[in-house]
VOLODO-620158 format. One record per atom (N, C-alpha, C, CB): y, x, z. Coordinates in pm, whole numbers, plus 50000, padded with zeros to 5 digits. Glycine has a CB too. Example, Ala and Ser with C-alpha at 12.3 -4.5 7.8 and 13.67 -1.06 7.14 Angstrom:
// residues 2
494315131950780
495505123050780
496705132050780
495535113150905
497755128550708
498945136750714
500035129050787
499405140850572
This chain:
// residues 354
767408972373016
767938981173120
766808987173204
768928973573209
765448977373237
764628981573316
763898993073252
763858971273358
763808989473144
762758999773044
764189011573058
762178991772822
764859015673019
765559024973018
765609033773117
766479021372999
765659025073260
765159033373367
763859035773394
765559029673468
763099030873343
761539041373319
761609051773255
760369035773241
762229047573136
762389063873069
762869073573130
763169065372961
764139072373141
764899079673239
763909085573364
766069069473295
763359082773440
762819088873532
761489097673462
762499078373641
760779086973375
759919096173328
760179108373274
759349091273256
761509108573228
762069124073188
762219129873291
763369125973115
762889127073352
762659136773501
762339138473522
762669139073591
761059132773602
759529136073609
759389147873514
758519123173562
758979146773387
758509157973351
759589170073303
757599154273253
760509168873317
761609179673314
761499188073446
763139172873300
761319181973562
761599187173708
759949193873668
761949173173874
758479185173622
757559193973626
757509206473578
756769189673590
757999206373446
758179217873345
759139228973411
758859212173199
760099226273478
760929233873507
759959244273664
762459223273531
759619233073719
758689243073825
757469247973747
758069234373971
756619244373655
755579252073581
756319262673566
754979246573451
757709263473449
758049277773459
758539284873596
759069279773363
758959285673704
760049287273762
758139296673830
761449272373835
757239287673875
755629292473891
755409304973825
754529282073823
755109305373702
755099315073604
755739322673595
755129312873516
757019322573649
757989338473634
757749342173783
760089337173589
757249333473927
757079340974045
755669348674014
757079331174183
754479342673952
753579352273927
753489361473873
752939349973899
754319362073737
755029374973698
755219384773733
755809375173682
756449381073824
757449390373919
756399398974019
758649379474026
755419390074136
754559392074208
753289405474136
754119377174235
753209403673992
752179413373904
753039425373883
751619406773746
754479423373877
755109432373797
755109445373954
756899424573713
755729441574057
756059442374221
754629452874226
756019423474338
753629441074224
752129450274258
752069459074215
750909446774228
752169464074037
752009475873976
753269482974001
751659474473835
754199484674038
755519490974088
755079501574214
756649477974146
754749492874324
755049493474460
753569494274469
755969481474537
752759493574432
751749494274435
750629480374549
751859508674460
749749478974531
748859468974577
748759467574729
747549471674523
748839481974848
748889482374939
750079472975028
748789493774937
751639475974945
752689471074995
752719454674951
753859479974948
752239452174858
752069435474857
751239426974921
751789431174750
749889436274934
749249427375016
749429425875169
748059429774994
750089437675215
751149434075328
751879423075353
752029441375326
753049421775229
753799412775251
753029399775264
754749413075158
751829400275160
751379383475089
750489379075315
749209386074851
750129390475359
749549387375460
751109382375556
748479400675510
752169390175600
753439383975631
753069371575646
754539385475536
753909368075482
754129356475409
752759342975465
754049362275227
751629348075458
750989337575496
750919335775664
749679338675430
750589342375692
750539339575875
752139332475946
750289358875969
753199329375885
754449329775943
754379310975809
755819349675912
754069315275727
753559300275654
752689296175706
753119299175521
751879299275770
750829290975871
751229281875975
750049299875948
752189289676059
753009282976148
753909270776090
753849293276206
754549274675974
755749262275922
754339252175879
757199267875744
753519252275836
752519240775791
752389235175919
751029245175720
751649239476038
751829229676160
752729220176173
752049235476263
753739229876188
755319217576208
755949209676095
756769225876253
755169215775953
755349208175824
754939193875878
754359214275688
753499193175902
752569183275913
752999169376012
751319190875967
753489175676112
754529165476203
755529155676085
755789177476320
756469166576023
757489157275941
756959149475854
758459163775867
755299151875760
755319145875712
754939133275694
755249150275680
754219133775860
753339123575913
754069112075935
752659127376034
754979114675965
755779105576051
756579097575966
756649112776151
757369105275859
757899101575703
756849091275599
758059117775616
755509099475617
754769090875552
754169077775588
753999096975521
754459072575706
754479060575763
755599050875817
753829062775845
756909056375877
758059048875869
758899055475792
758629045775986
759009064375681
759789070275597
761309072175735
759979059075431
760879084875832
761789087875928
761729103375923
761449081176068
762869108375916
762739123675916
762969125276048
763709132375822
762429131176139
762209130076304
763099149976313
759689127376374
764339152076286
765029160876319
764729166976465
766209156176298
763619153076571
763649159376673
762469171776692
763649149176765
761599173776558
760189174576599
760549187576579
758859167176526
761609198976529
761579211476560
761569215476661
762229216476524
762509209776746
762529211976867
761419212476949
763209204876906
760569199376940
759249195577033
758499205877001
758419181377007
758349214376895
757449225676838
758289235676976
757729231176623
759549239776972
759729249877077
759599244977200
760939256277071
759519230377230
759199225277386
758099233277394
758869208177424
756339232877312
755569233977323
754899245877382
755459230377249
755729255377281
756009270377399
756749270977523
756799281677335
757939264577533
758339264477694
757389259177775
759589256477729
756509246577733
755059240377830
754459254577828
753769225477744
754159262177721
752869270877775
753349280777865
751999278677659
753929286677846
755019294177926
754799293878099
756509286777886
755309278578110
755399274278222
753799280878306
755669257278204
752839269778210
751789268178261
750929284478281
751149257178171
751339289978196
750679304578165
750919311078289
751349313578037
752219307978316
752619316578488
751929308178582
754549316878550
751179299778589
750079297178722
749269306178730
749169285078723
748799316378604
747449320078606
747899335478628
746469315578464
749549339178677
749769350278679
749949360378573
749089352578738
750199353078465
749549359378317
750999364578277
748699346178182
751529382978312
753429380878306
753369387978180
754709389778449
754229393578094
754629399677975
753989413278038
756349398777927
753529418777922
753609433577921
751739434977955
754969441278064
750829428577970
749729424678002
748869419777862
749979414678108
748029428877836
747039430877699
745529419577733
746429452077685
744819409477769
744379403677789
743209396777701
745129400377826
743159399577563
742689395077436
741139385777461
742489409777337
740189388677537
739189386177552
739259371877677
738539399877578
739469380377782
739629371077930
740649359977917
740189380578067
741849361677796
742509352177817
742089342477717
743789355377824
740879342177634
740389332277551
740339314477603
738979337977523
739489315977725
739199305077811
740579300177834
738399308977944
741409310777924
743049303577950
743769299377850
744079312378008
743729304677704
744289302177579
743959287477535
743769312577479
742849285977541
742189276177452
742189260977588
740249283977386
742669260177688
742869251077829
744099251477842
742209255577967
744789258377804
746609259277839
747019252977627
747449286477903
746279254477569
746419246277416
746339233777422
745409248977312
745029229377479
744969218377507
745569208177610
744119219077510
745859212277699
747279207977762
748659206077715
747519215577843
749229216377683
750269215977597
750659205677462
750159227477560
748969208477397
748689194777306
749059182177333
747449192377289
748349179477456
748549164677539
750419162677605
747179165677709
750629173177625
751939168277730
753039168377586
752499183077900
752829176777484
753659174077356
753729161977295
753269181477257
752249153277299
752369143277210
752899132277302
751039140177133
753009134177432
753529122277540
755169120677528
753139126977717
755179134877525
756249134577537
757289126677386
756359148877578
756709130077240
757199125677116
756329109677123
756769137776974
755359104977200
755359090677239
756709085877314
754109088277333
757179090077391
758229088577469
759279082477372
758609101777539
759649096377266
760879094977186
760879086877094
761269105077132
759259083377059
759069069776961
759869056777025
757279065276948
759289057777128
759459040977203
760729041377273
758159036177332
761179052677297
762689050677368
764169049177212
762989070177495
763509061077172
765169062677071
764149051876909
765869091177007
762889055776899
762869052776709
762259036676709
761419066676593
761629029276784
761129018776754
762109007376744
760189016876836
763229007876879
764298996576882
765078996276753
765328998577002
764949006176652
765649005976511
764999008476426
766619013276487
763629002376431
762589002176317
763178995276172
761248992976372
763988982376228
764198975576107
765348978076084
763958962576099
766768986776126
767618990976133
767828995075996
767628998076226
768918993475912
769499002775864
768949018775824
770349002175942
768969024875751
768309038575793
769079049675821
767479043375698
770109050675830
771159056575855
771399058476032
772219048375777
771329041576082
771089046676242
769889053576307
771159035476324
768609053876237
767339063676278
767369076676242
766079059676222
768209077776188
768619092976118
769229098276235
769779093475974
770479095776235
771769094776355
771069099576495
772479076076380
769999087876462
769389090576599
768719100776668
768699083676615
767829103176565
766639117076553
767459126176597
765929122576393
768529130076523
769519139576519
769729139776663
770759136376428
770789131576740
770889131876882
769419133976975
771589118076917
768399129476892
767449134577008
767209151177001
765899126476994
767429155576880
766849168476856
767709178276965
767019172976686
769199172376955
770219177477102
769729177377212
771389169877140
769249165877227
769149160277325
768019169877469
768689146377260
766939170577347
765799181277345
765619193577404
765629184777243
767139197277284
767259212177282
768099217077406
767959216977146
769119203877456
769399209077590
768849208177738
770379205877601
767839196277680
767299203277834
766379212377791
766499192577953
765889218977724
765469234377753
766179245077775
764859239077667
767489239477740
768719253377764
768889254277926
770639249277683
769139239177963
769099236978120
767959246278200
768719220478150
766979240578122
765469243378207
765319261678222
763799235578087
765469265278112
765129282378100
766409291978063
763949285277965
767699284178032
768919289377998
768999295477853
769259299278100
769699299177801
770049305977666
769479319077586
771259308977683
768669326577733
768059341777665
766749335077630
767849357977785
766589347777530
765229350577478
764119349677570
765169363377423
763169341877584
762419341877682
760859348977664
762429328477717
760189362977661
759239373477699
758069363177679
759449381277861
757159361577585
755899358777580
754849365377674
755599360977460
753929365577745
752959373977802
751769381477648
752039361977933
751619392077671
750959397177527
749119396777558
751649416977484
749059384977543
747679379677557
746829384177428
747709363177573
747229386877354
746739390077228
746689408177189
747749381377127
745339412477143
745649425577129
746499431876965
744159431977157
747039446777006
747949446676890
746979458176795
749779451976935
745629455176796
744449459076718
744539457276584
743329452576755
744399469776464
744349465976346
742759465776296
745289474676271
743249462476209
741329467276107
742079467976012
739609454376072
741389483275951
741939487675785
740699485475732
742569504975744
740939480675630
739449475975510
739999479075356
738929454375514
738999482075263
739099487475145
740029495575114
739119479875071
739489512675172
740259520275160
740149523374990
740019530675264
741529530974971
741549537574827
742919548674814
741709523674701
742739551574705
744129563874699
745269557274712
744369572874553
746379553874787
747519543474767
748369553574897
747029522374803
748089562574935
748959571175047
749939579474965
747979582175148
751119583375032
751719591574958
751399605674936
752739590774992
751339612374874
750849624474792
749169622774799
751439640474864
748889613674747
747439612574686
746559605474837
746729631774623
747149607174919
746279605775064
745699599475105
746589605575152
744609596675125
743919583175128
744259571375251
742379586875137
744469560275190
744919548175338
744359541475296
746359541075387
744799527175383
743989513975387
744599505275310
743809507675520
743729500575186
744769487475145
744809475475206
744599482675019
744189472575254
744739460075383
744719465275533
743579445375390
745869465175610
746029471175720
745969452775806
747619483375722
745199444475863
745209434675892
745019433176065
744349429475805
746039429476127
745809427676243
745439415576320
746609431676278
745009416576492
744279406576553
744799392876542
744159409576682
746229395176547
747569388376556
747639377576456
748739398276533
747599383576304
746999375476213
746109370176174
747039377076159
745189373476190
743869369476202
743719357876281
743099379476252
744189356376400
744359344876534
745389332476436
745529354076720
746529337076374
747369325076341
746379322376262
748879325476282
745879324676132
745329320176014
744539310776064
744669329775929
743479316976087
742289307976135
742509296476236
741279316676198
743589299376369
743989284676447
744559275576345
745179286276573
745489277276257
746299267576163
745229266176075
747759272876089
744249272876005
743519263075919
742239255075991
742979271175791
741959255676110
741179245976190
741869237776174
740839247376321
743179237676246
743679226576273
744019219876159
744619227776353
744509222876080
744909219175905
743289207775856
744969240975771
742369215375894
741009207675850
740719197275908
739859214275862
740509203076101
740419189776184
741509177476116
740889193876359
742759178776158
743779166976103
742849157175952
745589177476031
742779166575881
742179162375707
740939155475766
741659178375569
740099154675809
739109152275873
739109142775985
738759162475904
740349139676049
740169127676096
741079119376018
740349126976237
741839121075945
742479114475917
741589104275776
743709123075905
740949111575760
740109109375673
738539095775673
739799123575671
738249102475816
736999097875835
736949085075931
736209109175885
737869089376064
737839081876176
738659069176145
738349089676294
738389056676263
738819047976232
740239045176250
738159041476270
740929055576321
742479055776345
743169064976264
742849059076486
741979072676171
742599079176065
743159067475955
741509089676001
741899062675939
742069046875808
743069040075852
740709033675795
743569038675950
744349030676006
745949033675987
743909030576135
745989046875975
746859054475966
747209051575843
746599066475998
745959054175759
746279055875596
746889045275546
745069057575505
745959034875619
746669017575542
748069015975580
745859000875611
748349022175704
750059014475763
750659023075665
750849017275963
750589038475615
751429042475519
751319036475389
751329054875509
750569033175336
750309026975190
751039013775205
748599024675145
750499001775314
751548986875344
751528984275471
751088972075273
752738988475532
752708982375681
752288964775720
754298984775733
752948957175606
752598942975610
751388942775585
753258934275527
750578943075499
748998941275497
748428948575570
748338943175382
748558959475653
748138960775732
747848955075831
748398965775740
749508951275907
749118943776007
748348932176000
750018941076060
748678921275893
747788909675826
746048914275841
748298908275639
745598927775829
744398932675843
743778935875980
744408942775772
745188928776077
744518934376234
744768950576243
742558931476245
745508958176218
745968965576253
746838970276365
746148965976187
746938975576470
748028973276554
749258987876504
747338973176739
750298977376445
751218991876409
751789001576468
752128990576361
752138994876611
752959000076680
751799010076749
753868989776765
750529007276733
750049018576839
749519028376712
748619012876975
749079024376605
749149038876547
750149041976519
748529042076446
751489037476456
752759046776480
752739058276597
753949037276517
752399053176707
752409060976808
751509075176848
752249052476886
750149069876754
749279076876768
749789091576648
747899067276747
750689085676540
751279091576476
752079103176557
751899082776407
753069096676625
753869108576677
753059119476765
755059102776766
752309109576828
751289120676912
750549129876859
750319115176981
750159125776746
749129140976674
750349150876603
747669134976503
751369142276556
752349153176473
752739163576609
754069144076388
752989158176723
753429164676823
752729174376893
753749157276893
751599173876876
750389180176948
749879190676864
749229169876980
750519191376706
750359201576615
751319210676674
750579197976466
752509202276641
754089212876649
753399220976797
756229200476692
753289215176893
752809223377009
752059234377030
752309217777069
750509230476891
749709243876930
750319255376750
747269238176949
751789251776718
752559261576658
753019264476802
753689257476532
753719263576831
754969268276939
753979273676985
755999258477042
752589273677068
752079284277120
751679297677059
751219279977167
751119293576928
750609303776800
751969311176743
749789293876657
753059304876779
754509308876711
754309322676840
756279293576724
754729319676972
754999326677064
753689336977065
755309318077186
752809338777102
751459347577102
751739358877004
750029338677050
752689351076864
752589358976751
753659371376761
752809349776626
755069363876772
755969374576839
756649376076937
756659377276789
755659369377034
755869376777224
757549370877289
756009401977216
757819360977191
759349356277203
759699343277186
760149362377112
760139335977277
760979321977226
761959319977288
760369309077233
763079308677213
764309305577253
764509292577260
765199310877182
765449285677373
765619271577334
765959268777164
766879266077429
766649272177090
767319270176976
766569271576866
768319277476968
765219273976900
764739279776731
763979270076711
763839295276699
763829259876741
763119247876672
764289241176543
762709234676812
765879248476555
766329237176470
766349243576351
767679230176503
766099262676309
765809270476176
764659270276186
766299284076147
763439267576272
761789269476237
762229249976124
760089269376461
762449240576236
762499227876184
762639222676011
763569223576256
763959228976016
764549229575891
763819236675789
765769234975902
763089251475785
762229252475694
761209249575666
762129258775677
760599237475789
758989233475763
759399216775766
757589239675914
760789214575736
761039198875633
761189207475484
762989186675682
761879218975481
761479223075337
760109228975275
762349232275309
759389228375389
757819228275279
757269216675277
756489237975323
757889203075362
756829193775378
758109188175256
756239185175558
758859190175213
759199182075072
758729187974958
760669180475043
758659201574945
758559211774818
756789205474818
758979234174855
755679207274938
754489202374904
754569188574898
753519206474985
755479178874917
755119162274879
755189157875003
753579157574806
756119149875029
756569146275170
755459134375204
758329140675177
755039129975334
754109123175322
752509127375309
754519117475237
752249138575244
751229141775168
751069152475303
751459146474991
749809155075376
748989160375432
748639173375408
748219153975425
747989176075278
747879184175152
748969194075161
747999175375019
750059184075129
751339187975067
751789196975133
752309178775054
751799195975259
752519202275378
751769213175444
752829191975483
750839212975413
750159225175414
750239239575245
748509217575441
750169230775216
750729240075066
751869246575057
750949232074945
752849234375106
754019242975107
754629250675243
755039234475057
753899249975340
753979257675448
753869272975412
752949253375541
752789271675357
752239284775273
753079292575194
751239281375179
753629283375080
754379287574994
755819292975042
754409277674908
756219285175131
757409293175185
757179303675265
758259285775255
756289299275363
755909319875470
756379329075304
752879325775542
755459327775187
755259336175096
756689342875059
754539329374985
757249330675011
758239332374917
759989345575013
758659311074871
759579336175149
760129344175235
759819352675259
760289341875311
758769358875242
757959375275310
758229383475199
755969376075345
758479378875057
758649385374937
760439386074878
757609376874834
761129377074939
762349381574981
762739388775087
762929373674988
762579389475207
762609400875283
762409413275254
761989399775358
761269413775242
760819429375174
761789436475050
759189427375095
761689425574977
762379434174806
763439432074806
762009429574647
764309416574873
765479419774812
766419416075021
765899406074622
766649407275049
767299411975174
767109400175229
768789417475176
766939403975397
766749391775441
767469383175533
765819392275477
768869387375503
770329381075538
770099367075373
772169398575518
769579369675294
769999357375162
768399350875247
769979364074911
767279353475296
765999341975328
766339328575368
765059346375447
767169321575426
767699308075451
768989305775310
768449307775637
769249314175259
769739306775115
769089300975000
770369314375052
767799311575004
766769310874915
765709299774928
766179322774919
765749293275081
764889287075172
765769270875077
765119292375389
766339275775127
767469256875109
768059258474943
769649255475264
767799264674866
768149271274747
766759259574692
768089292174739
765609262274700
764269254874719
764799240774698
763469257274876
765189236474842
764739222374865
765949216774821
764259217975016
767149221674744
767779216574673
767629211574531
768429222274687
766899222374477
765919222974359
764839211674362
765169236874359
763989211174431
762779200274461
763379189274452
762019200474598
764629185174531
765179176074567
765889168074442
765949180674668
766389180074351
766989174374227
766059170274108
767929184274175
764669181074061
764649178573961
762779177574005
765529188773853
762439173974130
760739169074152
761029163174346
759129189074127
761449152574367
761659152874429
760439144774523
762749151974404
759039139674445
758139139674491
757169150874551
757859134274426
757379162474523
757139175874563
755759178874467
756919177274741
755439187974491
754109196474393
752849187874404
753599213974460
752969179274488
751169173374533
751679159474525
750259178074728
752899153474529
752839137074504
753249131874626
751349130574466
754579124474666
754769116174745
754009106374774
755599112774727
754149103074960
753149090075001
753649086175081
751789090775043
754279074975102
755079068575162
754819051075121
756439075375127
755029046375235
754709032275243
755169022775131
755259027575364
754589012875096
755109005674983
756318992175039
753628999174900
757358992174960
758178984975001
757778965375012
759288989974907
């Protein structure tokens, strides 16, 4: 019977691989076929979209998977804490007088990069908080009541920001300039006319590069430092760990705090990007950056950055070509798929050993 269920999975395994090798191969296809259609100008548009808006879901990927990959907990609350993170900057941004409608790009570097780092800190206190109040007393629980739970905190969350700032759309200050740079011009205008094939703005340029610092820093401590290792061992065996002098409960904690302190400098990079936030959008940002942190390998670091990526993409290339009333069908269309037939995701589950 045991051997049977090796097989059995091992078919799956490579049925679910094969099936995404092809499923790969007909999006690169499609993507070659699109380019020579529509020509090179209009894709590399989208593919720029697609990545800067996947930049953001990898931040808040990285939270879910952190946290999963050490108490195997899907923390439903951490979309939310990603939109706390912009209501903190928000707040704080109006000390410095800084109101909407105000172009700032240069002078507000210093305030940008001191109002990040704040926000950083008061995010991860705050998802310390929710560790030790709602997720630790049901560590050994059942898993069904930490689920339950997350869930009520993510409410919980989301209404006091409704309290705090009420229900409208709340006006980013436009600290960021709306500056393009066109590079490698060629014939791609209509009636022969010459334009830019990459029309790339400041805007993007700012997400990319903040999310892959931060994407590296994380890889890099997690990697090197001694509360990175520490990290690594409690996900691989919480028991030998602790047996190793480990203290669990404080890197758990240290856990929520860095996942939290990501989601935060998204919610600021989210807002900067389109001058807008709402109490409510942490629970559709949430939901599609648990579907890249499964599609890249839940747990996996890597992973969640990959598939952060891959979805901005996949979404920027449904919008454009076909409509973007079906982008959250197509989104959960995904992680139904992953879920059935690779449900370790593209880079390999990592999650603690039983």
């Amino acid at each position: 019977m045991e051997r049977f269920q090796r097989l059995r999975a091992t078919l799956s395994g490579d049925l679910g691989s094969t099936l995404f090798l092809l499923l790969g191969v007909l999006g690169v296809l499609w993507v070659i076929y699109l380019t020579i259609e529509q020509g090179p100008r209009s894709m590399i548009a989208v593919l720029i979209i697609g990545l800067t808006d996947g930049a953001i879901y990898a931040l808040i990927a990285l939270g879910y998977t952190m946290v999963y990959g050490i108490i195997e907990l899907i923390n439903f609350a951490h979309g939310d804490v990603f939109t706390l993170g912009a209501f903190f900057a928000l707040a704080i941004l109006g000390l410095f007088k800084l109101g909407p409608g105000a172009n700032y790009t240069l002078a507000a570097i210093p305030i940008l990069i001191f109002v990040t780092v704040v926000v950083m800190a008061l995010n991860g206190l705050v998802n310390i908080a929710i560790e030790r109040i709602a997720y630790r007393p049901l560590r050994n629980a059942p898993r069904l009541a930490p689920l339950i739970t997350a869930i009520g905190m993510s409410f919980l969350v989301e209404g006091a920001m409704y309290l705090w700032r009420g229900p409208v759309d709340l006006r980013f200050p436009d600290l960021i300039s709306e500056n393009r740079y066109e590079l490698f011009y060629g014939n791609f205008g209509p009636q022969g006319k010459v334009a830019p094939l990459i029309d790339l703005g400041v805007k993007d340029i700012m997400v990319v590069v903040a999310s892959v610092f931060l994407v590296v820093m994380l890889s890099l401590f997690i990697s090197r430092t001694k509360l990175g290792k520490a990290m690594r061992a409690t996900a691989q065996d919480r028991d030998a760990a602790a047996l190793m002098g480990i203290d669990i409960n404080r890197t758990i904690s240290a856990t929520f705090f860095i996942g939290a302190a990501l989601a935060g400098a998204g919610g600021i990079i989210y807002a900067l990007y389109f001058n807008s936030i709402r109490f409510d959008l942490g629970f559709s940002a949430g939901l599609v950056a648990f579907t890249a942190a499964v599609l890249g390998g839940i747990g996996n670091i890597e992973g969640a950055a990959l598939g952060g990526l891959l979805i901005g993409v996949i979404r920027a290339l449904n919008d454009r070509y076909f409509s973007a009333s079906w982008s959250d069908v197509v989104i959960f269309a995904i992680l139904i798929l992953v879920l059935v037939f690779r449900p370790t995701g593209l880079l390999g589950m990592q999650v603690p050993e039983k």
